[in-house]
C-alpha positions as CSV (number, residue, x, y, z in Angstrom):
1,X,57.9,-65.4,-39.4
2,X,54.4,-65.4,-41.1
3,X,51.8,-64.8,-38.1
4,X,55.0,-64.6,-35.5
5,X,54.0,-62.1,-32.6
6,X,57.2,-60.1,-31.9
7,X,57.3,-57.3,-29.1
8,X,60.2,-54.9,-29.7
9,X,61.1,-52.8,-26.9
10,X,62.6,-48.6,-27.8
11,X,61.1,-49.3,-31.3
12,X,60.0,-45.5,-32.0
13,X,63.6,-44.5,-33.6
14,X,67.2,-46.2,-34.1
15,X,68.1,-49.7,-34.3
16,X,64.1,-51.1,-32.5
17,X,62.4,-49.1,-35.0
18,X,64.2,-50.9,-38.1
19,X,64.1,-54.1,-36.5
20,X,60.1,-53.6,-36.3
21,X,60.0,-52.9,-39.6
22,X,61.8,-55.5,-41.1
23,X,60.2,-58.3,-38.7
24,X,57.1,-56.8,-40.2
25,X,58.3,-56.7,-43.6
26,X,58.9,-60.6,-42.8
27,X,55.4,-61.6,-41.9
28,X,55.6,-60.9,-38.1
29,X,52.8,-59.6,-36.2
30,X,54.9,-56.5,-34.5
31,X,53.9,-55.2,-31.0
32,X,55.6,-51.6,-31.1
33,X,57.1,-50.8,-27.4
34,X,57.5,-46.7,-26.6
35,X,58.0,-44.6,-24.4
36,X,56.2,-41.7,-26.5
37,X,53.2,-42.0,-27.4
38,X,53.5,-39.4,-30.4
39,X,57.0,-41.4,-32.1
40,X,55.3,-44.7,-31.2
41,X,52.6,-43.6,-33.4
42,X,55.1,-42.5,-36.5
43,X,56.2,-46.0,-36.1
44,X,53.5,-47.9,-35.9
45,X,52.2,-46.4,-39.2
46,X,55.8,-47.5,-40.9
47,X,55.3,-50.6,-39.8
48,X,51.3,-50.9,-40.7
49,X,52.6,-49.8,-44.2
50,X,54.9,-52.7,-44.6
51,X,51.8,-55.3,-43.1
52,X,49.7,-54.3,-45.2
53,X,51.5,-53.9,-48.8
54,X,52.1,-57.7,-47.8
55,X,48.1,-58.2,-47.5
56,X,49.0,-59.3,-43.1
57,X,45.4,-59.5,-41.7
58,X,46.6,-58.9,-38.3
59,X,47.8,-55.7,-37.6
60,X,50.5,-54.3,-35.7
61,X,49.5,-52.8,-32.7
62,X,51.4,-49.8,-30.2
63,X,52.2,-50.2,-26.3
64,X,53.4,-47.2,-24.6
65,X,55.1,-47.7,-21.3
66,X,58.2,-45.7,-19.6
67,X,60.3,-48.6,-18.7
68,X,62.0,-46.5,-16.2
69,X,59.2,-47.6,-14.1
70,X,59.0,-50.8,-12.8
71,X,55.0,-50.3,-12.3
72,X,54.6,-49.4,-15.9
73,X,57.2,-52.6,-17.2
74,X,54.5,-54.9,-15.4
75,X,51.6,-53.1,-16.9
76,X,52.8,-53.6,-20.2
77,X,53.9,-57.0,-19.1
78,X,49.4,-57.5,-18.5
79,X,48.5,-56.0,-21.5
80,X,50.6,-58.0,-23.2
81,X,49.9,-61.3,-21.4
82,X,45.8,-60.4,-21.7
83,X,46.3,-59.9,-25.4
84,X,48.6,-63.1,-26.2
85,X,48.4,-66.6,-25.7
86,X,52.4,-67.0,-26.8
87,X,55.0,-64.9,-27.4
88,X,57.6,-65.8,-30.3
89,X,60.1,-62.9,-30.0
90,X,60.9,-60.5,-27.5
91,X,63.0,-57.9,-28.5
92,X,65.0,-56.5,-25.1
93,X,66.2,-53.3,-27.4
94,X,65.1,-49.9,-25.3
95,X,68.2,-48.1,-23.7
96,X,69.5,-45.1,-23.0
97,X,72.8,-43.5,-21.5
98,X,72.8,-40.2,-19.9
99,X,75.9,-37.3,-18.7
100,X,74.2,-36.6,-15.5
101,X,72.8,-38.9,-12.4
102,X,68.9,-39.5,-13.0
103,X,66.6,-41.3,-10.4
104,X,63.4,-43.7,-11.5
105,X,60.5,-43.6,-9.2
106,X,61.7,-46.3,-7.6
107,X,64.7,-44.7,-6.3
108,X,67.2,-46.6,-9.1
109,X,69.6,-45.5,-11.1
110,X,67.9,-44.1,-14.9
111,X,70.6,-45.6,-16.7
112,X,70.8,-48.9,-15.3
113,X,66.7,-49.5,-14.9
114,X,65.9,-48.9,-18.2
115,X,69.2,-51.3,-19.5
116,X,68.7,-53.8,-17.5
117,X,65.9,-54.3,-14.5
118,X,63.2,-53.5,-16.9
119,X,64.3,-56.1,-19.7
120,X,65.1,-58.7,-16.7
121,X,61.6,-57.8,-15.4
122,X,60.0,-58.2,-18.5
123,X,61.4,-61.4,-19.7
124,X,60.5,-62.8,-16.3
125,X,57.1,-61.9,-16.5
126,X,56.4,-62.8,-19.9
127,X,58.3,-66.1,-19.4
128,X,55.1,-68.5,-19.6
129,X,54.2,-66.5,-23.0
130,X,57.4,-67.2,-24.6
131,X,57.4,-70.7,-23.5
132,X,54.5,-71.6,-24.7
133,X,55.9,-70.2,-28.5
134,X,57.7,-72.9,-28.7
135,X,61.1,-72.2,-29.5
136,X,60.9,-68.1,-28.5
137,X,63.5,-66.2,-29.0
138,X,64.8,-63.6,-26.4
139,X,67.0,-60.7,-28.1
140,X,69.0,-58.1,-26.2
141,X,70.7,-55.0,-27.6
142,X,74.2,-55.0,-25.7
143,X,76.8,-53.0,-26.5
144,X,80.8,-53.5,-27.2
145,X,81.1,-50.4,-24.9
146,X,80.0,-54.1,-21.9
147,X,84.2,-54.0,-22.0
148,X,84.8,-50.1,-20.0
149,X,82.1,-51.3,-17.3
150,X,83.4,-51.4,-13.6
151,X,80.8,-53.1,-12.0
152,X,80.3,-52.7,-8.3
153,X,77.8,-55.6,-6.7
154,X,77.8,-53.3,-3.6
155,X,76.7,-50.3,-5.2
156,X,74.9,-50.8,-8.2
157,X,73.2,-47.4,-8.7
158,X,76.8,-45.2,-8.1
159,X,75.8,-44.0,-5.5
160,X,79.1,-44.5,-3.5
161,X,81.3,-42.4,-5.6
162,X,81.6,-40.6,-8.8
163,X,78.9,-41.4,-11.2
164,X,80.0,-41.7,-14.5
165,X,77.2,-41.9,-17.4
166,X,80.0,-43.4,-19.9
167,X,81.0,-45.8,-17.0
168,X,76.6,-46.9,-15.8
169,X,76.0,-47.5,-19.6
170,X,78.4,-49.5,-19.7
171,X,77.3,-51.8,-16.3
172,X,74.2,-52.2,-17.5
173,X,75.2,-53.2,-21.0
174,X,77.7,-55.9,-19.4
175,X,74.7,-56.6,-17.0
176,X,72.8,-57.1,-20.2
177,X,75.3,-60.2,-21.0
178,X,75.3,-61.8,-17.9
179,X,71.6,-62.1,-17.9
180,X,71.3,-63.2,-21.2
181,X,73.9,-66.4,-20.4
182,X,72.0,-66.9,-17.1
183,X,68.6,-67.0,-18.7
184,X,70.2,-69.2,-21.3
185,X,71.0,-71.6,-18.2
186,X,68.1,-70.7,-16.4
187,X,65.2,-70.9,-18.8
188,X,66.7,-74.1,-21.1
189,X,63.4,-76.2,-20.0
190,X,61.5,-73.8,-21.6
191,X,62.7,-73.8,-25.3
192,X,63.5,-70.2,-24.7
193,X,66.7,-69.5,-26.8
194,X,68.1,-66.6,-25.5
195,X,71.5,-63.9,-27.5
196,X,72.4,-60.8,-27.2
197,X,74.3,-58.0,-29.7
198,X,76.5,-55.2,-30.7
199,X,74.6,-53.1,-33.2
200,X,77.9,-51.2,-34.0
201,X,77.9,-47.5,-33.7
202,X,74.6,-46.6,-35.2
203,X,72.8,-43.6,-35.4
204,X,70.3,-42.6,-33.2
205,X,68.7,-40.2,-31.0
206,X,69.9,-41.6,-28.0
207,X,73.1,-39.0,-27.4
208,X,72.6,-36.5,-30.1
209,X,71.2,-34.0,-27.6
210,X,74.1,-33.8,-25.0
211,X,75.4,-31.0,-23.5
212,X,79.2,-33.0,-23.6
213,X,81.8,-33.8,-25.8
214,X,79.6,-37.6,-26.1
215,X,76.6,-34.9,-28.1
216,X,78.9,-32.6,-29.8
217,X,80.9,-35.9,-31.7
218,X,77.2,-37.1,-32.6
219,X,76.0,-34.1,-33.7
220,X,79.0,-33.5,-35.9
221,X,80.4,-37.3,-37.2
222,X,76.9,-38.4,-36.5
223,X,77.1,-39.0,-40.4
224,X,79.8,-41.4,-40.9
225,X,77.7,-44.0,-38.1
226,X,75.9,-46.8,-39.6
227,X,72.5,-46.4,-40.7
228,X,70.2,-48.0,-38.3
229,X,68.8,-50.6,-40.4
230,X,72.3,-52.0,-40.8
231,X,72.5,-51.7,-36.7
232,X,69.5,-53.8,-36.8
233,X,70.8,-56.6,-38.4
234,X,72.1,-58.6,-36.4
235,X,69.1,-58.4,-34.2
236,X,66.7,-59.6,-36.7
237,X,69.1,-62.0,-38.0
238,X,68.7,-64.0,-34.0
239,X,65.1,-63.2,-34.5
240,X,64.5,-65.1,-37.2
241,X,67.6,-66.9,-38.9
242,X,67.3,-71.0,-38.8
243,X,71.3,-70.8,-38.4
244,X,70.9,-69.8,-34.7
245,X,67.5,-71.9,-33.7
246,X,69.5,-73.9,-31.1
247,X,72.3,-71.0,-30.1
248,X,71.7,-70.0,-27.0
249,X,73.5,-67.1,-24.5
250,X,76.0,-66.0,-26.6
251,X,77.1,-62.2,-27.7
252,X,77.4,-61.0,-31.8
253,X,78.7,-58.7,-33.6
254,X,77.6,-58.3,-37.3
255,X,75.8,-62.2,-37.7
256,X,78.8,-63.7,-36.0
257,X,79.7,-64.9,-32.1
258,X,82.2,-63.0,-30.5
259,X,83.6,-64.1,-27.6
260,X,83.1,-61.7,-24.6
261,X,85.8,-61.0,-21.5
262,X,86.4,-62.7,-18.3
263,X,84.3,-60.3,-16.6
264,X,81.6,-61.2,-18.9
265,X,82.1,-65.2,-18.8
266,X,82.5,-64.8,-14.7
267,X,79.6,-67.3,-13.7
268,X,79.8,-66.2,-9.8
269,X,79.3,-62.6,-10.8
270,X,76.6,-63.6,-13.2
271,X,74.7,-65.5,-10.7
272,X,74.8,-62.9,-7.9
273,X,73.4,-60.2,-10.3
274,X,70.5,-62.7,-11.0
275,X,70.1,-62.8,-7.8
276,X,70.3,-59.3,-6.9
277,X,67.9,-58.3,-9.9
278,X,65.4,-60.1,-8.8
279,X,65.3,-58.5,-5.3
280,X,65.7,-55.2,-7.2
281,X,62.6,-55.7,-9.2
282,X,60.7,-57.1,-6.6
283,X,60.8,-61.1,-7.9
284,X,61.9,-62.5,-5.1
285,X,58.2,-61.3,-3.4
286,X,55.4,-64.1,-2.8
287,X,53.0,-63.8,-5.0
288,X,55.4,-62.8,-8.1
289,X,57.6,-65.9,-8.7
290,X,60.0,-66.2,-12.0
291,X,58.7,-69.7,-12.6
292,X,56.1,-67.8,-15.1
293,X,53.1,-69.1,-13.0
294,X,52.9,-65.1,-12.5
295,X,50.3,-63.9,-9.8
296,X,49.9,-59.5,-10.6
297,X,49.6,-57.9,-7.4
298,X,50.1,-54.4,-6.1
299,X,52.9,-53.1,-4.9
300,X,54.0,-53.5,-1.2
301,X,51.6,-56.7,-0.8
Protein backbone atom coordinates (compact mmCIF):
# COMPACT_ATOMS: atom_id res chain seq x y z
CA UNK A 1 0.00 0.00 0.00
CA UNK A 2 3.31 2.04 0.03
CA UNK A 3 2.39 5.52 -1.53
CA UNK A 4 -1.48 4.22 -2.08
CA UNK A 5 -3.81 7.37 -1.79
CA UNK A 6 -6.84 6.09 0.24
CA UNK A 7 -9.87 8.44 1.12
CA UNK A 8 -11.90 7.17 4.02
CA UNK A 9 -15.20 8.58 4.52
CA UNK A 10 -16.68 9.12 8.83
CA UNK A 11 -12.96 8.48 9.75
CA UNK A 12 -12.97 10.87 12.92
CA UNK A 13 -14.16 7.87 15.42
CA UNK A 14 -15.41 4.07 15.15
CA UNK A 15 -14.72 1.61 12.56
CA UNK A 16 -13.24 4.77 9.56
CA UNK A 17 -11.04 6.01 12.07
CA UNK A 18 -9.22 2.46 12.67
CA UNK A 19 -9.37 1.76 9.15
CA UNK A 20 -7.26 5.16 8.55
CA UNK A 21 -5.01 4.19 10.91
CA UNK A 22 -4.15 0.92 9.89
CA UNK A 23 -4.07 1.88 6.01
CA UNK A 24 -1.61 4.38 7.25
CA UNK A 25 0.21 2.09 9.40
CA UNK A 26 0.45 0.12 5.93
CA UNK A 27 2.12 2.72 3.86
CA UNK A 28 -1.08 4.40 2.46
CA UNK A 29 -1.24 7.97 1.94
CA UNK A 30 -4.65 8.54 4.04
CA UNK A 31 -7.11 11.39 3.11
CA UNK A 32 -9.20 11.73 6.49
CA UNK A 33 -13.08 12.45 5.57
CA UNK A 34 -15.18 14.37 8.57
CA UNK A 35 -17.82 15.99 9.27
CA UNK A 36 -16.06 17.87 12.31
CA UNK A 37 -13.52 19.71 11.92
CA UNK A 38 -12.33 19.48 15.59
CA UNK A 39 -12.52 15.09 15.72
CA UNK A 40 -11.15 15.19 12.14
CA UNK A 41 -8.23 16.94 13.60
CA UNK A 42 -7.68 14.27 16.63
CA UNK A 43 -7.57 11.94 13.84
CA UNK A 44 -5.57 13.16 11.54
CA UNK A 45 -2.74 13.53 14.22
CA UNK A 46 -3.24 9.52 15.03
CA UNK A 47 -2.82 8.87 11.76
CA UNK A 48 0.31 11.47 11.05
CA UNK A 49 1.81 9.52 14.10
CA UNK A 50 1.70 6.22 12.44
CA UNK A 51 3.11 8.01 8.86
CA UNK A 52 5.62 9.27 10.31
CA UNK A 53 7.10 6.59 12.91
CA UNK A 54 7.29 4.75 9.39
CA UNK A 55 9.52 7.75 7.87
CA UNK A 56 6.01 8.26 4.89
CA UNK A 57 7.18 11.52 3.20
CA UNK A 58 3.77 12.34 2.21
CA UNK A 59 1.49 13.17 4.71
CA UNK A 60 -1.89 12.55 5.47
CA UNK A 61 -4.08 15.29 4.91
CA UNK A 62 -7.99 16.22 6.46
CA UNK A 63 -11.29 17.01 4.33
CA UNK A 64 -14.09 18.20 6.16
CA UNK A 65 -17.48 17.96 4.44
CA UNK A 66 -21.15 17.18 5.87
CA UNK A 67 -22.18 14.60 3.51
CA UNK A 68 -25.71 15.34 4.33
CA UNK A 69 -25.30 17.76 1.67
CA UNK A 70 -25.17 16.96 -1.69
CA UNK A 71 -23.32 20.56 -2.47
CA UNK A 72 -20.71 19.81 0.10
CA UNK A 73 -20.21 15.73 -1.30
CA UNK A 74 -19.24 17.45 -4.70
CA UNK A 75 -17.00 19.90 -3.08
CA UNK A 76 -15.07 17.35 -1.51
CA UNK A 77 -15.46 15.40 -4.65
CA UNK A 78 -13.12 18.85 -6.38
CA UNK A 79 -10.88 19.08 -3.81
CA UNK A 80 -10.19 15.85 -4.06
CA UNK A 81 -10.05 15.48 -7.85
CA UNK A 82 -7.73 18.95 -7.93
CA UNK A 83 -5.42 17.36 -5.48
CA UNK A 84 -5.09 13.70 -7.17
CA UNK A 85 -4.26 12.38 -10.35
CA UNK A 86 -5.71 8.66 -9.16
CA UNK A 87 -7.42 7.39 -6.49
CA UNK A 88 -6.48 3.73 -5.16
CA UNK A 89 -9.10 3.29 -2.37
CA UNK A 90 -12.21 4.89 -1.53
CA UNK A 91 -13.53 4.00 1.61
CA UNK A 92 -17.63 4.57 1.44
CA UNK A 93 -17.61 4.21 5.57
CA UNK A 94 -19.65 7.53 7.04
CA UNK A 95 -23.22 6.66 8.33
CA UNK A 96 -25.39 7.33 10.75
CA UNK A 97 -28.92 6.11 12.00
CA UNK A 98 -31.25 8.35 13.93
CA UNK A 99 -34.79 7.81 16.39
CA UNK A 100 -36.45 10.80 14.87
CA UNK A 101 -37.25 12.06 11.06
CA UNK A 102 -34.28 14.58 9.98
CA UNK A 103 -34.35 16.52 6.59
CA UNK A 104 -30.93 17.46 4.47
CA UNK A 105 -30.93 20.70 2.66
CA UNK A 106 -32.00 19.14 -0.10
CA UNK A 107 -35.16 18.08 1.22
CA UNK A 108 -34.01 14.06 1.69
CA UNK A 109 -34.24 11.94 4.21
CA UNK A 110 -30.89 12.42 6.98
CA UNK A 111 -30.66 8.80 7.27
CA UNK A 112 -30.75 7.67 3.88
CA UNK A 113 -28.54 10.72 2.28
CA UNK A 114 -25.73 10.28 4.34
CA UNK A 115 -25.91 6.08 3.76
CA UNK A 116 -26.35 6.00 0.53
CA UNK A 117 -26.79 9.19 -2.06
CA UNK A 118 -23.68 10.66 -0.81
CA UNK A 119 -21.34 7.46 -1.21
CA UNK A 120 -23.26 6.86 -4.68
CA UNK A 121 -22.46 10.54 -5.45
CA UNK A 122 -19.17 10.34 -4.51
CA UNK A 123 -18.00 7.20 -6.21
CA UNK A 124 -19.62 8.69 -9.35
CA UNK A 125 -17.78 11.64 -9.27
CA UNK A 126 -14.49 10.33 -8.42
CA UNK A 127 -15.00 7.48 -10.93
CA UNK A 128 -12.15 8.75 -13.56
CA UNK A 129 -9.76 9.04 -10.35
CA UNK A 130 -10.27 5.57 -9.35
CA UNK A 131 -9.92 4.37 -12.78
CA UNK A 132 -7.09 5.66 -13.56
CA UNK A 133 -5.50 3.69 -10.12
CA UNK A 134 -5.59 0.92 -11.83
CA UNK A 135 -7.17 -1.74 -10.05
CA UNK A 136 -9.11 0.83 -7.27
CA UNK A 137 -10.82 -0.58 -4.84
CA UNK A 138 -14.35 0.80 -3.73
CA UNK A 139 -15.20 -0.24 0.03
CA UNK A 140 -18.66 0.16 1.62
CA UNK A 141 -19.60 -0.22 5.23
CA UNK A 142 -23.05 -2.19 5.14
CA UNK A 143 -24.63 -3.56 7.80
CA UNK A 144 -26.27 -7.13 8.61
CA UNK A 145 -29.14 -4.99 10.04
CA UNK A 146 -29.54 -4.69 5.22
CA UNK A 147 -31.98 -7.98 6.28
CA UNK A 148 -35.04 -5.81 8.54
CA UNK A 149 -35.18 -3.11 5.55
CA UNK A 150 -38.58 -2.65 3.81
CA UNK A 151 -37.74 -0.74 1.02
CA UNK A 152 -40.37 1.30 -0.69
CA UNK A 153 -39.22 2.52 -4.56
CA UNK A 154 -42.22 4.87 -4.20
CA UNK A 155 -41.31 6.55 -1.16
CA UNK A 156 -37.79 6.46 -0.47
CA UNK A 157 -37.55 9.14 2.22
CA UNK A 158 -40.77 7.65 4.54
CA UNK A 159 -42.52 10.14 3.93
CA UNK A 160 -45.86 8.12 3.24
CA UNK A 161 -46.18 6.53 6.56
CA UNK A 162 -44.54 5.89 9.76
CA UNK A 163 -40.94 6.64 9.77
CA UNK A 164 -38.96 4.24 11.53
CA UNK A 165 -35.17 5.12 12.17
CA UNK A 166 -34.41 1.26 12.87
CA UNK A 167 -36.41 0.45 9.68
CA UNK A 168 -34.41 3.89 7.13
CA UNK A 169 -31.01 2.53 8.51
CA UNK A 170 -31.67 -0.32 7.46
CA UNK A 171 -32.92 0.79 3.50
CA UNK A 172 -30.09 2.54 3.14
CA UNK A 173 -27.74 -0.19 4.33
CA UNK A 174 -29.57 -2.69 1.86
CA UNK A 175 -29.38 0.23 -0.61
CA UNK A 176 -25.69 0.17 0.12
CA UNK A 177 -25.52 -3.59 -1.39
CA UNK A 178 -27.38 -3.06 -4.26
CA UNK A 179 -25.13 -0.29 -5.43
CA UNK A 180 -22.17 -1.97 -4.72
CA UNK A 181 -23.22 -5.18 -7.08
CA UNK A 182 -24.48 -2.61 -9.67
CA UNK A 183 -21.24 -0.64 -9.74
CA UNK A 184 -19.55 -3.97 -9.77
CA UNK A 185 -21.57 -4.48 -13.21
CA UNK A 186 -21.51 -1.12 -14.03
CA UNK A 187 -18.02 0.07 -13.65
CA UNK A 188 -16.07 -3.57 -14.72
CA UNK A 189 -14.33 -1.54 -17.79
CA UNK A 190 -12.78 0.51 -15.38
CA UNK A 191 -10.77 -2.01 -13.19
CA UNK A 192 -12.73 -0.66 -10.35
CA UNK A 193 -13.25 -3.66 -7.94
CA UNK A 194 -15.99 -2.87 -5.91
CA UNK A 195 -17.35 -5.05 -1.88
CA UNK A 196 -19.05 -4.12 0.74
CA UNK A 197 -19.20 -5.30 4.77
CA UNK A 198 -20.54 -6.08 8.05
CA UNK A 199 -18.25 -4.66 10.64
CA UNK A 200 -20.21 -6.61 13.36
CA UNK A 201 -21.55 -4.71 16.28
CA UNK A 202 -18.85 -2.34 17.03
CA UNK A 203 -18.58 0.42 19.19
CA UNK A 204 -19.07 3.74 18.32
CA UNK A 205 -20.48 7.00 18.80
CA UNK A 206 -23.04 6.68 16.33
CA UNK A 207 -26.12 5.62 18.90
CA UNK A 208 -24.57 6.07 22.21
CA UNK A 209 -26.42 9.43 22.61
CA UNK A 210 -30.15 8.26 22.10
CA UNK A 211 -32.87 9.22 23.91
CA UNK A 212 -34.45 5.32 23.16
CA UNK A 213 -34.04 2.02 24.34
CA UNK A 214 -31.35 1.77 20.84
CA UNK A 215 -28.98 4.53 23.37
CA UNK A 216 -29.80 3.16 26.67
CA UNK A 217 -28.47 -0.76 25.48
CA UNK A 218 -25.28 1.21 24.11
CA UNK A 219 -24.67 3.08 26.88
CA UNK A 220 -25.01 0.20 29.21
CA UNK A 221 -23.60 -3.27 27.05
CA UNK A 222 -21.75 -0.83 25.00
CA UNK A 223 -18.75 -2.83 26.59
CA UNK A 224 -19.27 -6.26 25.46
CA UNK A 225 -19.26 -4.71 21.46
CA UNK A 226 -16.27 -5.23 19.50
CA UNK A 227 -13.52 -2.88 19.56
CA UNK A 228 -13.45 -0.84 16.47
CA UNK A 229 -10.27 -1.87 15.11
CA UNK A 230 -11.60 -5.35 15.02
CA UNK A 231 -14.85 -3.80 13.15
CA UNK A 232 -12.38 -2.46 10.80
CA UNK A 233 -11.03 -5.44 9.62
CA UNK A 234 -12.66 -6.60 7.28
CA UNK A 235 -12.66 -3.30 5.64
CA UNK A 236 -8.98 -2.99 5.38
CA UNK A 237 -8.68 -6.56 4.57
CA UNK A 238 -10.85 -5.56 0.82
CA UNK A 239 -8.60 -2.54 0.86
CA UNK A 240 -5.59 -4.08 0.61
CA UNK A 241 -5.57 -8.08 0.67
CA UNK A 242 -4.14 -9.76 -2.81
CA UNK A 243 -6.88 -12.61 -1.96
CA UNK A 244 -9.71 -10.30 -3.06
CA UNK A 245 -7.85 -8.32 -6.14
CA UNK A 246 -10.31 -9.78 -8.69
CA UNK A 247 -13.66 -10.14 -6.21
CA UNK A 248 -15.90 -7.90 -7.07
CA UNK A 249 -19.73 -6.90 -5.66
CA UNK A 250 -19.99 -9.16 -3.03
CA UNK A 251 -20.96 -8.69 0.90
CA UNK A 252 -18.47 -9.98 4.08
CA UNK A 253 -18.59 -10.69 7.19
CA UNK A 254 -15.34 -11.12 9.18
CA UNK A 255 -12.75 -11.79 5.84
CA UNK A 256 -15.36 -14.10 4.41
CA UNK A 257 -18.37 -13.81 1.53
CA UNK A 258 -21.62 -14.19 2.90
CA UNK A 259 -24.29 -14.63 0.72
CA UNK A 260 -26.94 -11.80 1.01
CA UNK A 261 -31.14 -12.36 0.60
CA UNK A 262 -33.27 -12.29 -2.36
CA UNK A 263 -34.14 -8.82 -1.70
CA UNK A 264 -30.57 -8.08 -1.83
CA UNK A 265 -29.64 -10.35 -5.14
CA UNK A 266 -33.04 -8.77 -6.78
CA UNK A 267 -31.32 -7.27 -10.05
CA UNK A 268 -34.66 -5.34 -11.18
CA UNK A 269 -34.82 -3.65 -7.79
CA UNK A 270 -31.05 -2.99 -7.96
CA UNK A 271 -31.23 -1.40 -11.27
CA UNK A 272 -34.18 0.90 -10.59
CA UNK A 273 -32.42 2.29 -7.39
CA UNK A 274 -29.50 3.07 -9.80
CA UNK A 275 -31.63 4.65 -11.58
CA UNK A 276 -33.51 6.50 -9.18
CA UNK A 277 -30.14 7.68 -7.30
CA UNK A 278 -28.92 9.16 -9.91
CA UNK A 279 -32.00 11.48 -10.54
CA UNK A 280 -31.84 11.95 -6.70
CA UNK A 281 -28.37 13.31 -6.80
CA UNK A 282 -28.78 15.17 -9.74
CA UNK A 283 -26.56 12.62 -12.29
CA UNK A 284 -28.88 12.26 -14.64
CA UNK A 285 -28.39 16.35 -15.40
CA UNK A 286 -26.39 17.53 -18.63
CA UNK A 287 -23.35 18.67 -17.76
CA UNK A 288 -22.78 16.00 -14.82
CA UNK A 289 -22.59 12.57 -16.48
CA UNK A 290 -21.53 9.16 -14.49
CA UNK A 291 -19.13 8.22 -17.37
CA UNK A 292 -16.34 10.13 -15.11
CA UNK A 293 -15.76 12.76 -17.93
CA UNK A 294 -17.28 15.00 -14.99
CA UNK A 295 -18.16 18.70 -15.92
CA UNK A 296 -18.74 20.81 -12.03
CA UNK A 297 -21.41 23.09 -12.43
CA UNK A 298 -23.73 24.90 -10.17
CA UNK A 299 -26.75 23.80 -9.05
CA UNK A 300 -30.06 24.28 -11.14
CA UNK A 301 -27.87 24.82 -14.47
Amino acid sequence: MQGKVCVVTGASSGVGKAMAIELARRGARVVVCSRSEALGQETLAEVKAVAQARGDREEPILEVANLSSLAEVRGLAERLRRRFEAIHVLMNNAGLYLPNRRQTVDGYDVVFAVNHLAPFLLTHLLRDRLAAAGNARVVATSSVGYRSARLDMNDLMMTKGRWRGLTQYANSKLAIIHFTREAARRFAGDGIRFNCFHPGGTRSRMAQDEPNWIGWMWRNFGFLLRRPEKGAETGVYLATSPEVENVSGEYFTDLKIQEVTPAARDEVLAARMWDVSLELTGLDRPGERSNGRIEFVEEGA
